[in-house]
Residue frames as qw, qx, qy, qz and C-alpha x, y, z in Angstrom:
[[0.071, 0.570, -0.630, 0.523, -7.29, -32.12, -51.23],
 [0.471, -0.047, -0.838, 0.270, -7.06, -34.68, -48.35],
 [0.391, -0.471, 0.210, -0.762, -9.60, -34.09, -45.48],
 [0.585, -0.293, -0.746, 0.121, -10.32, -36.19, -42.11],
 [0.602, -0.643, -0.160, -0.445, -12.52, -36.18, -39.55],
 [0.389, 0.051, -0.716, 0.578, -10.69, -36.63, -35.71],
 [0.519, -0.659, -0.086, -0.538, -12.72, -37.28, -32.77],
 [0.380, 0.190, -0.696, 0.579, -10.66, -37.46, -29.65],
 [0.629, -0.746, -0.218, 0.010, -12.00, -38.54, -26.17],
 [0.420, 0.347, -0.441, 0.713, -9.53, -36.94, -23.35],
 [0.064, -0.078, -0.582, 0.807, -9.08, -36.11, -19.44],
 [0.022, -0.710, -0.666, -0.229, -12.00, -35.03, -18.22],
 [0.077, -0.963, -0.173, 0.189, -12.03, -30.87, -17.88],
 [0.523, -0.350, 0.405, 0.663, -8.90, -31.04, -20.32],
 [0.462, 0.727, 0.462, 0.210, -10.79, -30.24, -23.75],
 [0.103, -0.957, -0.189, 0.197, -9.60, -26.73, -23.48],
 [0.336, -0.711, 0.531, 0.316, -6.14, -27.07, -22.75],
 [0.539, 0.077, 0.756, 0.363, -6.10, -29.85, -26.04],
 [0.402, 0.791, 0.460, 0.039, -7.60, -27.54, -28.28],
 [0.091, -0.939, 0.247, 0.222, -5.42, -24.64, -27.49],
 [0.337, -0.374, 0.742, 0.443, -2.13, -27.24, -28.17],
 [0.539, 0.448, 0.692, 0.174, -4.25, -28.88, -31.59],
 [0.223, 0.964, 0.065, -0.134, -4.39, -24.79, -32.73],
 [0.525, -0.636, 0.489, 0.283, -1.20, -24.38, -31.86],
 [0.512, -0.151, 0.746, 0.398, 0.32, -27.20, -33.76],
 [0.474, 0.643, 0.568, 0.197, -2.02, -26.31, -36.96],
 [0.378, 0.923, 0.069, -0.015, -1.61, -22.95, -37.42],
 [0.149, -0.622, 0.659, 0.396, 2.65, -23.82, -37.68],
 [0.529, 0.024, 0.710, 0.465, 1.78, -26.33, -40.20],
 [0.136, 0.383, -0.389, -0.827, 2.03, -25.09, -43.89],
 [0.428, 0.063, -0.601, -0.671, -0.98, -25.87, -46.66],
 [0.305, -0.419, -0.780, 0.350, -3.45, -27.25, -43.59],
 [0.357, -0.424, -0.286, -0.781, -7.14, -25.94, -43.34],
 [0.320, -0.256, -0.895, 0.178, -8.87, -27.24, -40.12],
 [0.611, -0.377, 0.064, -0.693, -12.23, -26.23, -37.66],
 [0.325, 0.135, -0.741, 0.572, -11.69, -27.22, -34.57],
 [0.584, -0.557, -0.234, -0.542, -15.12, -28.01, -31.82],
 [0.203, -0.111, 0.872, -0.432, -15.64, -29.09, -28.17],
 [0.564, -0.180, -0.335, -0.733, -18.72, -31.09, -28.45],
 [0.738, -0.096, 0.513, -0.428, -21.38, -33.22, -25.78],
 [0.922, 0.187, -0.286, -0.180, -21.65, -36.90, -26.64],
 [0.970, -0.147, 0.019, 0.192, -19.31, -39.92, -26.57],
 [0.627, 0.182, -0.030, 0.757, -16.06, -37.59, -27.85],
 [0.231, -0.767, -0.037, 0.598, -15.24, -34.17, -26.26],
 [0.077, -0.678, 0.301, 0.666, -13.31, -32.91, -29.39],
 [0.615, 0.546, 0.499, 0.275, -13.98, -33.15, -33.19],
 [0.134, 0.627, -0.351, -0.682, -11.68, -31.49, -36.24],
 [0.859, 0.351, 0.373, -0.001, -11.43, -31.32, -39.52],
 [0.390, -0.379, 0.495, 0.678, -8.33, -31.07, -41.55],
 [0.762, 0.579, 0.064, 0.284, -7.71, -31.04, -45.48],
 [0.367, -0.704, 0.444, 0.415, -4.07, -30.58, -46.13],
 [0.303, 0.580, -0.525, -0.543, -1.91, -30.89, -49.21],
 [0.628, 0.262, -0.704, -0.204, -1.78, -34.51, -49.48],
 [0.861, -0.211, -0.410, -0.216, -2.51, -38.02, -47.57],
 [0.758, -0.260, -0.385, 0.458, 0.85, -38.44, -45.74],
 [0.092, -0.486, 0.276, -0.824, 0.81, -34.87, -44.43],
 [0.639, -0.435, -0.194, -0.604, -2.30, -35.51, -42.83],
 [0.915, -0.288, -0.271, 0.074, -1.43, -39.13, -41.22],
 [0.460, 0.418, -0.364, 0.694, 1.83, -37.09, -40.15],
 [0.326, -0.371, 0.191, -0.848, -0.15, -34.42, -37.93],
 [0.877, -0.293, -0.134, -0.356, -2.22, -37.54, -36.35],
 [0.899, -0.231, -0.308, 0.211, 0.22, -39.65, -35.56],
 [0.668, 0.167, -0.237, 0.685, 3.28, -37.70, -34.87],
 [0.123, 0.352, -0.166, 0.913, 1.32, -34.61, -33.38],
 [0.650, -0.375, 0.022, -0.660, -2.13, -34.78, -32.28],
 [0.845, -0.320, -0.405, -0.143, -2.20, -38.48, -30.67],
 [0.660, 0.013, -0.501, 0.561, 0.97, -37.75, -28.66],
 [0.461, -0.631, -0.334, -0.527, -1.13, -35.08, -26.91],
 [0.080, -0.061, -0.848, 0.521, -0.87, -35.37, -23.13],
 [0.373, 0.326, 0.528, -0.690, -4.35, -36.08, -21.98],
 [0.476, 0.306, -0.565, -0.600, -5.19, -37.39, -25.59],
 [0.645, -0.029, 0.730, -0.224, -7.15, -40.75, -24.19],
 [0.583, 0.420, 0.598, 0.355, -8.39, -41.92, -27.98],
 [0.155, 0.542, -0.221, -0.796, -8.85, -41.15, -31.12],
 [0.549, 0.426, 0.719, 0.011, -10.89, -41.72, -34.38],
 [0.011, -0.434, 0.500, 0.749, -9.75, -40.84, -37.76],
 [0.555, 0.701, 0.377, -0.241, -12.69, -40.44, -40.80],
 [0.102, -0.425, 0.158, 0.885, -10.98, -39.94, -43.70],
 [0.595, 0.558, -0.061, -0.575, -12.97, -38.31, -46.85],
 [0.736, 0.304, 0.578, 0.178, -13.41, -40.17, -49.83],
 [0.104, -0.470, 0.258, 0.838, -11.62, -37.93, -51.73],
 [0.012, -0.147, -0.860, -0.488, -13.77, -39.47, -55.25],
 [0.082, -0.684, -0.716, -0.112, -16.94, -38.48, -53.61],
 [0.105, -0.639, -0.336, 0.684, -16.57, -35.37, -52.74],
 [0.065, 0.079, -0.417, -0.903, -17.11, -33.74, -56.51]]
């Protein structure tokens, strides 16, 4: 299954309120695993997806998570799907 890494800078003392909507919007989407962190450093917010297939995934990024308010960047990892066995 498809899996990418998102690390999103945003607002500063928003992390919270973007996590809560990033839950949200995951736990209505169907065959979509994810773990969800604040973390210290250069990005504030780091998931990881796997979902049924490639253009699910690039769906939920573009069309859900980057349109965010308070979503300053983002940075999309995805898996090598060949290395992971």
């Amino acid at each position: 299954m498809p899996t990418t890494y998102i690390l999103i800078n945003s607002d500063l003392g928003s992390d919270m309120e973007i996590i809560k909507q990033i839950k949200d919007i995951l736990d209505k989407e169907d065959a979509v695993k994810y773990e969800i962190q604040g973390v210290y450093g250069v990005y504030d917010i780091i998931i990881k997806i796997t979902a049924d297939s490639m253009d699910h995934l690039r769906g939920i990024i573009t069309n859900k998570i980057r349109k965010i308010d308070k979503v300053y960047s983002t940075l999309t990892m995805m898996v090598i799907e060949e290395q992971e066995k």
